[in-house]
C-alpha positions as CSV (number, residue, x, y, z in Angstrom):
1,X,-4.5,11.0,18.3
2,X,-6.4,13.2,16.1
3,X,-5.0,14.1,12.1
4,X,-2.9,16.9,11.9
5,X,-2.8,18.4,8.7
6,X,0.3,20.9,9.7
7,X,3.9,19.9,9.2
8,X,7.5,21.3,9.1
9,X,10.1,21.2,6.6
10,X,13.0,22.7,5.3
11,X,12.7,26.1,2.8
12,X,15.9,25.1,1.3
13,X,19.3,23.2,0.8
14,X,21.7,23.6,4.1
15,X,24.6,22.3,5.2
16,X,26.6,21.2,8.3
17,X,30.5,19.5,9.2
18,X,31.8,18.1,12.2
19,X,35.4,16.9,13.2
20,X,36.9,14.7,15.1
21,X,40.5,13.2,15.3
22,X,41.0,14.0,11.4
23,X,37.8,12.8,10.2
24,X,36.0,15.3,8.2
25,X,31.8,15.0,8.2
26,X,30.1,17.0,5.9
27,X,26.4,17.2,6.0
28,X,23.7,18.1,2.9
29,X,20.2,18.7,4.4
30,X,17.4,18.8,1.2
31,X,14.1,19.6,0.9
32,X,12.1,16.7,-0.3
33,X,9.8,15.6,-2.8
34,X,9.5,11.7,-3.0
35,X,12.2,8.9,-3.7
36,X,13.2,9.1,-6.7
37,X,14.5,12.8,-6.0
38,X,16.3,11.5,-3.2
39,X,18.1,9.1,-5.2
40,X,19.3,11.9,-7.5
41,X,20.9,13.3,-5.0
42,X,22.3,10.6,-3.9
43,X,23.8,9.9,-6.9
44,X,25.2,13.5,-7.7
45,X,26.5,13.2,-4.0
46,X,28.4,10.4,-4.6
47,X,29.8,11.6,-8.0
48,X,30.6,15.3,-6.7
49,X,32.5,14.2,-3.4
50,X,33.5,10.4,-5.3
51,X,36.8,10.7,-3.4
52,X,35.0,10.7,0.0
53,X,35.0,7.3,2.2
54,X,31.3,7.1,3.2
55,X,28.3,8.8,2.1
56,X,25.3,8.2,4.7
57,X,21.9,9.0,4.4
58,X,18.8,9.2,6.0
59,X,15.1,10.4,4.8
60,X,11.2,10.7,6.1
61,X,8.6,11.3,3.6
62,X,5.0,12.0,4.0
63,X,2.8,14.5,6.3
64,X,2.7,11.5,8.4
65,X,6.5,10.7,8.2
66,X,5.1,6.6,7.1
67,X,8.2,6.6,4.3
68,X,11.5,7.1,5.6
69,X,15.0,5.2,4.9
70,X,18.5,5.4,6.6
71,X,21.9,3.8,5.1
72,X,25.1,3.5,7.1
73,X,26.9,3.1,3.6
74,X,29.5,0.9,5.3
75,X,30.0,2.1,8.9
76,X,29.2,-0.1,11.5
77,X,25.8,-0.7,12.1
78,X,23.4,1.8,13.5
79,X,26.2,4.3,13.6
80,X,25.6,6.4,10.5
81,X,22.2,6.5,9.3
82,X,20.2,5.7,12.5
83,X,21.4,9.2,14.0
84,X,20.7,10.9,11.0
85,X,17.5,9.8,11.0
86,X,16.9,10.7,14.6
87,X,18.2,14.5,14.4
88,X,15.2,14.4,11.1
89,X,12.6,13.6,14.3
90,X,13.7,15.2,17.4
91,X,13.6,18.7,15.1
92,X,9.8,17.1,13.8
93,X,10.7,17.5,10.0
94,X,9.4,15.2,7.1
95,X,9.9,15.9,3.7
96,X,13.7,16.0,4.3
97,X,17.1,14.0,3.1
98,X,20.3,14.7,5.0
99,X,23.6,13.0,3.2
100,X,26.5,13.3,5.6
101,X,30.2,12.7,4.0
102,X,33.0,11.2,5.6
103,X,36.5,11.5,5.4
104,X,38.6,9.6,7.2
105,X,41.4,11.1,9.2
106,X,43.5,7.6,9.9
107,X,42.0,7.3,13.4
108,X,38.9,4.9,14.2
109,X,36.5,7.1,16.2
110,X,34.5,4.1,17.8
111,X,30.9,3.3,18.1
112,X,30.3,6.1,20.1
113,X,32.2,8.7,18.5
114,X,30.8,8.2,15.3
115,X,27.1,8.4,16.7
116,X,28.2,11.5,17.8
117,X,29.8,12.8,14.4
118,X,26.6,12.1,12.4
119,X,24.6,13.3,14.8
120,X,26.3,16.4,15.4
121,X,26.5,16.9,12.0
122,X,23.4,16.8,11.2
123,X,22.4,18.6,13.2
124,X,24.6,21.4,12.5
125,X,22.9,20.7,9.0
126,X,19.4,21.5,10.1
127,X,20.5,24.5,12.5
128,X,21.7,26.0,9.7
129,X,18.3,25.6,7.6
130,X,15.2,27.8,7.4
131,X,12.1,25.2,8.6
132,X,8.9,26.3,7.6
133,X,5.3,25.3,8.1
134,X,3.1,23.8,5.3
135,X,-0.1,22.1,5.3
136,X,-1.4,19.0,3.8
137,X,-4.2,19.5,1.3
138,X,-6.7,17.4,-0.9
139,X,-7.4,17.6,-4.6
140,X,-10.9,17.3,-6.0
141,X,-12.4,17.7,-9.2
142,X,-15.8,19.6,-9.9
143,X,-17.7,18.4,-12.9
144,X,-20.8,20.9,-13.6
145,X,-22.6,22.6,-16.3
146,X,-22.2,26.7,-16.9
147,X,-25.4,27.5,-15.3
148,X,-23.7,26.3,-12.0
149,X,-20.6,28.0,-12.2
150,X,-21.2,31.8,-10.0
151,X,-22.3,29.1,-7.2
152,X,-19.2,27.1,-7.7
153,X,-17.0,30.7,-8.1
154,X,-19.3,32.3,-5.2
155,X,-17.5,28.6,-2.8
156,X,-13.8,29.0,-4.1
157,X,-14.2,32.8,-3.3
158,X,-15.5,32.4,0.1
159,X,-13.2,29.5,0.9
160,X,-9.7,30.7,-0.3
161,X,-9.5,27.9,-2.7
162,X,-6.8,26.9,-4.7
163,X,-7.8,26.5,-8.2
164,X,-5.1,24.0,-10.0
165,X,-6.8,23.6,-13.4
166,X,-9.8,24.1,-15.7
167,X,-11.3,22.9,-18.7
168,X,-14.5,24.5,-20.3
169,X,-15.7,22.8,-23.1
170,X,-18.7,20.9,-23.2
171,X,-19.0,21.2,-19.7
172,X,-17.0,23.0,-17.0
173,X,-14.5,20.7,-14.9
174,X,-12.0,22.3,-12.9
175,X,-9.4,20.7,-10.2
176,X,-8.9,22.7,-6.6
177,X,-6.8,22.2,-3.7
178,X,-8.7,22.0,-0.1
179,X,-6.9,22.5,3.0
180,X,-7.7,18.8,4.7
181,X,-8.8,20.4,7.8
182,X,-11.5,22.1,5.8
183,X,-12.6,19.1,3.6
184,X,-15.9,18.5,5.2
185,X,-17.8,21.9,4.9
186,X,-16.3,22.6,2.1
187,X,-17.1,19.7,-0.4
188,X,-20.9,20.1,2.3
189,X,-21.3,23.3,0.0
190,X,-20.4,22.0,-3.7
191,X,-22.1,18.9,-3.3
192,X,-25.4,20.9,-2.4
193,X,-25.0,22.4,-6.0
194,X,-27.1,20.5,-8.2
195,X,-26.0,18.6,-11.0
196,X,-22.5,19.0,-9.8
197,X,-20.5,16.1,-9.4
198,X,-17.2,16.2,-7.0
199,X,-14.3,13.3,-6.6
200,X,-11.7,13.2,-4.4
201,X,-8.9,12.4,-6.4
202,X,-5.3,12.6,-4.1
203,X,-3.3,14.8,-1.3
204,X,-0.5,16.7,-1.8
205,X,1.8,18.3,0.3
């Protein structure tokens, strides 16, 4: 299967409940950056609704949804977290947590209906949201003289580039973003500029 380099996420923060037989789910959708913002919220979800009986979880990270987690935070295995997780893939998001609350009602909903609670939930979660399209991009760093730099300002010009940052001093180096899908020709150009020098240095989403 060929690279895509086109994803969806969510804009914002949403939320979605469910209930069933006095049980009260609550769901948090959030965009997301990496792990360590997904523990915050974990953590200010736990200390904002501290009175609740579970708090569930499930995340994917990465344009290629590699990173991802679920908890069932003490409901029975593969109840909780697992169809969390699966709501995150049948709606083909990545870059999103969802953190659905319980409150227990006094009645044991089963195996089944608490699949169906989380699920439900969030799903309600990501009805409610605003998904948007994004692409992944590359940074690279030029490193050329002044003489080069219409050439190099003629490329970013032509190509739309994002510039991220610049430093002129002794010499002119300067950090863009490239679209991945446009990579090839466009580092083609720069590296035809001579004596620039060009490394790839990460992608970012």
């Amino acid at each position: 299967m060929l690279f895509s380099d086109e994803y969806k996420t969510i804009e914002s923060t949403s939320q979605g409940s469910f209930r069933d037989r006095g049980s009260k789910f609550i769901a948090f959708a959030y965009p997301l950056k990496d792990e360590t913002e997904a523990k915050r919220y974990l953590d200010s979800m736990r200390k904002q609704y501290y009175d609740a009986t579970h708090h569930c979880y499930a995340y994917v990270l990465g344009y290629d949804k590699s990173a991802f987690r679920m908890n069932d935070d003490g409901e029975p295995s593969g109840t909780a977290g697992r169809p969390i997780y699966g709501q995150i893939l049948s709606a083909d998001l990545t870059n999103v947590l969802i953190i659905v609350i319980r409150y227990y009602g006094g009645t044991k909903l089963g195996v089944p209906g608490l699949i169906n609670a989380y699920k439900t939930a969030a799903h309600e979660a990501i009805t409610n949201s605003s998904i948007v399209s994004r692409v992944v991009k590359e940074i690279y760093q030029l490193d050329f003289p002044y003489e080069a730099m219409n050439e190099v300002m003629k490329i970013i010009k032509d190509e739309s580039l994002e510039v991220i940052n610049n430093d002129f001093g002794m010499n002119c180096v300067m950090r863009l973003a490239i679209r991945h899908r446009d990579t090839g020709h466009v580092t083609d150009r720069f590296t035809k500029i001579k004596p620039l020098v060009i490394k790839h240095l990460s992608f970012f989403s």
